[in-house]
C-alpha positions in Angstrom: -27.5 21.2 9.1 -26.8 18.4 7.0 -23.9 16.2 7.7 -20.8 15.9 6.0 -20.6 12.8 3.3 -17.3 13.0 2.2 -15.0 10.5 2.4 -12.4 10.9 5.7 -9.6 12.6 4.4 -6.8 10.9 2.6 -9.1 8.3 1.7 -11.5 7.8 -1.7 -14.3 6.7 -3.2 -14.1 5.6 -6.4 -17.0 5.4 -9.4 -16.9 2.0 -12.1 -15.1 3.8 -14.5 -11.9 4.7 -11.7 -12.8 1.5 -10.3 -12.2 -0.1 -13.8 -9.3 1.4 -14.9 -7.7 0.1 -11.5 -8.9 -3.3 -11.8 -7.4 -3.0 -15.5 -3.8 -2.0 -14.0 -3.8 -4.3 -11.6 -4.6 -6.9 -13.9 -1.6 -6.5 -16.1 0.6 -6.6 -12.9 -1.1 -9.7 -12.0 -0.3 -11.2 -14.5 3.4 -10.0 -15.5 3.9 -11.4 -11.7 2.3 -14.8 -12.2 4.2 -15.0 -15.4 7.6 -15.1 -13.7 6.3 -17.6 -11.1 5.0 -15.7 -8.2 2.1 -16.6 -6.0 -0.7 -14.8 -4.3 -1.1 -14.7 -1.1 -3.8 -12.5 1.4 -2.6 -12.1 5.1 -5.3 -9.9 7.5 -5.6 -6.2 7.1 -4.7 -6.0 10.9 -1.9 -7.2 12.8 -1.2 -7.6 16.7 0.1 -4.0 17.5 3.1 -5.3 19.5 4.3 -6.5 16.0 4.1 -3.6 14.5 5.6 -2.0 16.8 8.8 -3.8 17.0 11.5 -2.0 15.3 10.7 -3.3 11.7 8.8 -0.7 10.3 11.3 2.3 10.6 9.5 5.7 10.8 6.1 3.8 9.5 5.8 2.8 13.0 4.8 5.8 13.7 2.1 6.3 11.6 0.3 3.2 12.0 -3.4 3.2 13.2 -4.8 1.6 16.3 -7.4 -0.1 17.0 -8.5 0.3 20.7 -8.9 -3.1 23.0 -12.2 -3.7 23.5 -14.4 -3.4 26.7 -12.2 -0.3 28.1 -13.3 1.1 30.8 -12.3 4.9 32.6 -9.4 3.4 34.6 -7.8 1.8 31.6 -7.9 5.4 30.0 -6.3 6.8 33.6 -4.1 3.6 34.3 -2.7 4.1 30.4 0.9 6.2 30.5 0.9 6.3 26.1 -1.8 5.6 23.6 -0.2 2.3 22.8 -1.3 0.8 26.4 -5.2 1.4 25.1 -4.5 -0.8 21.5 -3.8 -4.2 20.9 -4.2 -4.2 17.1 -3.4 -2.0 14.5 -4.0 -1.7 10.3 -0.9 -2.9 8.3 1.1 0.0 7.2 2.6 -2.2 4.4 3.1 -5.6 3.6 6.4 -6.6 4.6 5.8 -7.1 8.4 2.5 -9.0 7.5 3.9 -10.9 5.1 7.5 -12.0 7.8 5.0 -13.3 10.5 2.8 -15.3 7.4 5.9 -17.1 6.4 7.1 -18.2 10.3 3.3 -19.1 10.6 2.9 -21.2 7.6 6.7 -22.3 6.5 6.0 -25.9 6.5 3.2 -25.6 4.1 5.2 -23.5 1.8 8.5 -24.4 -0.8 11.9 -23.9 0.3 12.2 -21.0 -2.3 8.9 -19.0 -1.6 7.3 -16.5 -4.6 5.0 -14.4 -2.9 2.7 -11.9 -4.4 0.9 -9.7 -2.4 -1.3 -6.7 -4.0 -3.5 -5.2 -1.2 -4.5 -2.0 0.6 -2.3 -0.3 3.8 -3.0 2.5 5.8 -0.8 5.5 7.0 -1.7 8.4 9.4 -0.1 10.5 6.9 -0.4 14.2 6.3 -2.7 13.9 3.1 -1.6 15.9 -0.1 -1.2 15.3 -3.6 0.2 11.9 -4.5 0.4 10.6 -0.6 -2.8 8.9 0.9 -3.7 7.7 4.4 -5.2 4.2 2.4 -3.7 3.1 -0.9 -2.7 -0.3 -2.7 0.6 -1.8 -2.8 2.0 -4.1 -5.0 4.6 -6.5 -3.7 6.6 -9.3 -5.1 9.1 -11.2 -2.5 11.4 -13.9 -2.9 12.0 -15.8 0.7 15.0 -18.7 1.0 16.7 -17.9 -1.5 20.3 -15.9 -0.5 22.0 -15.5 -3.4 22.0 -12.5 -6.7 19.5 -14.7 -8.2 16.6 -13.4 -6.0 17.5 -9.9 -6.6 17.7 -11.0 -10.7 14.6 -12.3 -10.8 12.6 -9.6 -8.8 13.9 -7.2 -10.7 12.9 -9.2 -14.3 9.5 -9.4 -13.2 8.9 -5.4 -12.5 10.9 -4.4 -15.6 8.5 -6.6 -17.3 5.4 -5.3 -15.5 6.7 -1.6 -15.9 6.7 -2.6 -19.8 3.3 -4.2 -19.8 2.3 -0.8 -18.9 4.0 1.1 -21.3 5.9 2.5 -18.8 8.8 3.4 -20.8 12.2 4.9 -20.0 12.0 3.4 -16.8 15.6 3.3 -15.1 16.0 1.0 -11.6 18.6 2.8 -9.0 20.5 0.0 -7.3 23.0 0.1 -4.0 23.6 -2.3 -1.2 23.8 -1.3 2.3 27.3 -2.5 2.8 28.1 -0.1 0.3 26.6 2.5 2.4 28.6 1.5 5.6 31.5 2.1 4.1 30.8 5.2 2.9 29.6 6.9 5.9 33.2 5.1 7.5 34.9 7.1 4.6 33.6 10.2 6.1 35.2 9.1 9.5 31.5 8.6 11.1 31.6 6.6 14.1 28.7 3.0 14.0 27.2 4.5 16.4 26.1 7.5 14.0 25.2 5.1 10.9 21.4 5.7 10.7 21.2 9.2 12.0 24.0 9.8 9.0 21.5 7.7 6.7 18.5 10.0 7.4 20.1 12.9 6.6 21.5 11.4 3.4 18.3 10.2 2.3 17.0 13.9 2.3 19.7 14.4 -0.7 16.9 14.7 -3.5 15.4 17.4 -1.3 18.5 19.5 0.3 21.0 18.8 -2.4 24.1 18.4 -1.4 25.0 21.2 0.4 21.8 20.7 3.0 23.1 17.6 3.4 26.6 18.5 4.6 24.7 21.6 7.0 22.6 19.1 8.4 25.8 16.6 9.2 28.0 19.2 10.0 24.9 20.4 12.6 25.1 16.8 14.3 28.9 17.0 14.6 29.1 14.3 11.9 31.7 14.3 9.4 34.4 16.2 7.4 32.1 19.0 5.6 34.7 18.9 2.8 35.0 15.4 2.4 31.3 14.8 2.8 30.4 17.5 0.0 33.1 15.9 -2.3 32.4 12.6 -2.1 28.5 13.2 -3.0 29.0 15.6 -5.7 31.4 12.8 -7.3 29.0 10.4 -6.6 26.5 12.7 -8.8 28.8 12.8 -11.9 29.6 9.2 -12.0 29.5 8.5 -15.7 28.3 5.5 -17.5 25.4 5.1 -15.2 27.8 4.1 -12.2 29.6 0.7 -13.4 33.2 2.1 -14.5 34.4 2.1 -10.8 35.9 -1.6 -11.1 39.2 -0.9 -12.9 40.2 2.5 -10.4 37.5 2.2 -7.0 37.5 5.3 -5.1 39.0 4.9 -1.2 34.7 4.9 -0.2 33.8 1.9 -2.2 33.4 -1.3 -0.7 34.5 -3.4 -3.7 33.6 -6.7 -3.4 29.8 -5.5 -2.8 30.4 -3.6 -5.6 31.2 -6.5 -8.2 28.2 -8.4 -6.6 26.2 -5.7 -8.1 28.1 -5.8 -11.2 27.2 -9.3 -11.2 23.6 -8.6 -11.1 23.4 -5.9 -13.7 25.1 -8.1 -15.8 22.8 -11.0 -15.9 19.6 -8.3 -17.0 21.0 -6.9 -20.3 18.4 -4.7 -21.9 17.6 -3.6 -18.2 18.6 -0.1 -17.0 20.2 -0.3 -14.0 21.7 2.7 -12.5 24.5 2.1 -9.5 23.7 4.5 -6.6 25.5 4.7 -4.0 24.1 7.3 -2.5 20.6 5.8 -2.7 19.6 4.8 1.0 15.9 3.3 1.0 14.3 4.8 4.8 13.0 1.3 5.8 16.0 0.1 8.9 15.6 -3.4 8.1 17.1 -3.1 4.8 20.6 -5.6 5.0 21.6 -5.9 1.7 20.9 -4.7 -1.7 18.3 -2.1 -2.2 16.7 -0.9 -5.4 14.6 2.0 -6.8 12.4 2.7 -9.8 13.2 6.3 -11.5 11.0 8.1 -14.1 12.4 10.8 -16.0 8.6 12.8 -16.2 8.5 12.3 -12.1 10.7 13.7 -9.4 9.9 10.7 -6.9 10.3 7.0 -7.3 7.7 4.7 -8.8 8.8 2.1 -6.0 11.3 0.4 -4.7 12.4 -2.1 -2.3 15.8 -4.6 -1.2 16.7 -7.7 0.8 16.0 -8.2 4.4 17.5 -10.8 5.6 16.7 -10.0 9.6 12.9 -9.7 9.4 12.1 -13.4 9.4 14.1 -14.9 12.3 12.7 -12.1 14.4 9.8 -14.7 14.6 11.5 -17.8 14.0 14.5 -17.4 15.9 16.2 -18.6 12.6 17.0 -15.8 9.5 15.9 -17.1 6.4 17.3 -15.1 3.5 14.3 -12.4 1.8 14.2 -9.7 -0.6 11.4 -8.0 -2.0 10.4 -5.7 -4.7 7.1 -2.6 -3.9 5.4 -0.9 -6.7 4.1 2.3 -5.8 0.4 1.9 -7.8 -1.2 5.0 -6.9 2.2 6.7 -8.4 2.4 4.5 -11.2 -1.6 4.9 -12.0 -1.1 8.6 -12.8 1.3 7.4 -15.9 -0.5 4.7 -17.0 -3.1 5.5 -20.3 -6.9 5.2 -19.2 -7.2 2.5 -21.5 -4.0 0.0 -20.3 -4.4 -2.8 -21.4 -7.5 -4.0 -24.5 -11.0 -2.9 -24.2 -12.8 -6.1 -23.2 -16.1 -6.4 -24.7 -18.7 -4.4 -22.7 -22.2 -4.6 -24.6 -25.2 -2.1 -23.7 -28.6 -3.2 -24.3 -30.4 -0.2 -24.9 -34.4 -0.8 -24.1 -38.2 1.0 -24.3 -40.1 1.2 -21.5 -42.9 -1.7 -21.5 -40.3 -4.2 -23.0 -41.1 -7.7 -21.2 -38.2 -8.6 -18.3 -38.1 -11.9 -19.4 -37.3 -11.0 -22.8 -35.0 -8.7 -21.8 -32.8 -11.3 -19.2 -33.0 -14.1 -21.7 -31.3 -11.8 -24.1 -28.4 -10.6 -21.7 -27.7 -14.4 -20.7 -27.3 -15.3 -24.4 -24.4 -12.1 -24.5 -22.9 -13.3 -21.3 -22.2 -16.9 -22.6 -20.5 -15.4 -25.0 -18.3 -13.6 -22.8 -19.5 -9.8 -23.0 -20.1 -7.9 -20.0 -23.9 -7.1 -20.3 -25.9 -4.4 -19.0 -29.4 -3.2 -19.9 -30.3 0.3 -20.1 -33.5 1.8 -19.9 -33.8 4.4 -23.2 -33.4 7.9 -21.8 -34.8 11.2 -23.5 -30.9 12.1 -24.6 -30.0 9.3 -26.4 -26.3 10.6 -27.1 -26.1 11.7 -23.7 -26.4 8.1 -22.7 -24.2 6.4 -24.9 -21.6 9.2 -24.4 -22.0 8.2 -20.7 -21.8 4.4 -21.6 -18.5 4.7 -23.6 -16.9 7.1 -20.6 -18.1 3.6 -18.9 -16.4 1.6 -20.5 -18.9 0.0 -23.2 -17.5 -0.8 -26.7 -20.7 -1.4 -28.4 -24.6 -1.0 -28.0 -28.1 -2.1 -29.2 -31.8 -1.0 -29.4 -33.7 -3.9 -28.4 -36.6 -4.1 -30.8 -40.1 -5.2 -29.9 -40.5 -9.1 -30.6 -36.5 -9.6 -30.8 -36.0 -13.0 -29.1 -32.2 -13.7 -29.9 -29.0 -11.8 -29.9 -28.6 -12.2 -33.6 -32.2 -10.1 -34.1 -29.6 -7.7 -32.4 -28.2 -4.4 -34.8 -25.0 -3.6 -32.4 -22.7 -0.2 -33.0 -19.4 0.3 -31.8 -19.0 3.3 -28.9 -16.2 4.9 -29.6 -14.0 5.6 -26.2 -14.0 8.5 -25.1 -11.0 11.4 -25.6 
């Protein structure tokens, strides 16, 4: 029986033309990114386990993979009371965590306001299904030392302008701060004790609505149904995208937070931001502001992300001010046109069996210094076939390669039109 060569599930392979169009994407990210400043960095794709296991990952914790200790023997597997006593690495489950323990590791070498880029693959135990992936590619911009609005301003400029390089229009970014959330759940006379359980079940509002919300509080003993349920569906019909609440606040708004974000939508005119206060962001070591990217052809977000002021100092023993910004690529990808970004000139040269290798490199060296990508193709019986296969490819243009032809002007090119 033959074995099965698939790849393990929620994991892919991907063929030049998927692997293209990626690289393509990416590419214009890149670049928006390095555009505004930002620098690339690469941290390992596995971390000590203990650290990802230490509170910063929220439910991602939970999902990370191990990576068993080597040399064990039958009385470590008996000796072991939970699976974590058998690992002492584990694959990053996003960049965040990685990217905390690069900056206490290397802060000396680094500015006082650090850029960071990081676009790179995690990994998730996750239940694979449409859209959600045990491996995919995230695409991360952070801003470390830097404590004031202007972090958030310039994080968000960059991925409005990356979202437009990709012709990703009607974009809309949801904005709240955590303070604002505090007070909220207070309003609804929720003990601090009861914050985060009250947050999960608010976070589930997309899904529930509001009335599964206030079942699922009232469930837990938490909160005034009526207030609760009034207070969210006012929170729905807030009109002018949420900023007329600074002339008459409602008793649940923390104010001052409130102008801060004022502040910040202010400074990025021609940017839709969208206040949000019931926006909650799952990740617990969210301190401040945290943002969202909304689509109006796709019920989920696009990505999202806020500041985290706490991470760093759990390895320093000092906090140093951070906020960072995620773009969700494998979501993103599915709205993006095959063909983001210019066709780059991709030349096939098409040859006859018998056709000297020598002749046939020298003329694929003289394309390359020109800048083409080059690739020789021995002729096959279906000739459209081929170039139908070459354009799906990638290829813009083709030539036979004559007998005798020496140079790449001897060369008759045709353009391949891309595919539908």
């Amino acid at each position: 029986m033959a074995s099965d060569v698939t790849a393990p599930r929620g994991m892919r392979d991907f063929l030049p033309a998927d692997k293209a169009r990626r690289e393509r994407v990416l590419g214009v990210i890149r670049e928006s990114y390095r555009r505004h400043g930002f620098d690339e960095i690469e941290t390992p794709v596995m971390e000590d386990s203990a650290r990802l296991h230490a509170g910063l990952g929220g439910d991602n914790e939970k999902l990370a993979f191990g990576v068993l200790k080597r040399g064990l023997t039958v009385e470590d597997l008996r000796a072991a009371r939970e699976p974590l006593d058998l690992v002492d690495l584990g694959l990053r489950f996003d960049l965040t965590v990685p990217l905390a323990r690069f900056y206490a590791t290397h802060r000396a070498e680094l500015p006082s306001v650090f850029r960071a880029i990081q676009i790179a693959p995690v990994w998730r135990a996750e239940r694979p299904q449409r859209g959600r992936f045990r491996q995919f590619v995230q695409c991360d911009i952070d801003i470390i030392g830097e404590p004031g609005p202007l972090a958030e301003v310039e994080l968000i400029a960059a991925t409005a302008d990356a979202l437009d390089a990709l012709g990703l229009a009607g974009c809309a970014i949801r904005i709240n701060d955590r303070r604002i959330l505090a007070a909220l759940v207070r309003s609804w006379g929720i003990a601090d004790a009861d914050y985060e359980s009250t947050l999960v079940t608010v976070d589930k509002l997309d899904k529930v609505g509001v009335d599964g919300v206030v079942a699922e509080l009232s469930a837990k003993g938490l909160g005034d149904a009526e207030r609760v349920g009034g207070t969210l569906r006012a929170i729905a019909e807030l009109p002018d995208d949420g900023w007329a609440l600074a002339s008459d606040p409602p008793a649940w708004l923390d104010v001052a937070v409130y102008r801060e974000l004022l502040a910040i939508r202010e400074a990025l005119p021609g940017i839709r931001l969208v206040f949000s206060p019931d926006l909650v962001r799952g990740m617990g070591y969210y301190t401040g502001t945290i943002f969202e990217i909304a689509h109006p052809d796709v019920p989920y977000s696009l990505g999202g992300g806020g500041r985290y002021d706490g991470m760093i100092g759990r390895f320093l023993g000092t906090d140093v001010p951070a906020v960072g910004f995620s773009l969700g690529f494998e979501r993103i990808l599915e709205l993006v046109e095959a063909a983001a970004g210019e066709r780059a000139d991709a030349v096939a040269l098409v040859y006859d069996d018998g056709a000297a290798p020598a002749r046939l490199v020298a003329l694929k060296r003289q394309l390359v210094q020109t800048g083409a990508r080059v690739r020789l193709v021995r002729r096959a019986r279906r000739v459209a076939a081929q170039l139908d296969q070459l354009a799906a490819e990638g290829f813009t243009r083709f030539a036979f390669v004559p007998d005798g032809a020496s140079t790449a002007a001897e060369l008759e090119f045709r353009e391949l039109a891309p595919p539908a």
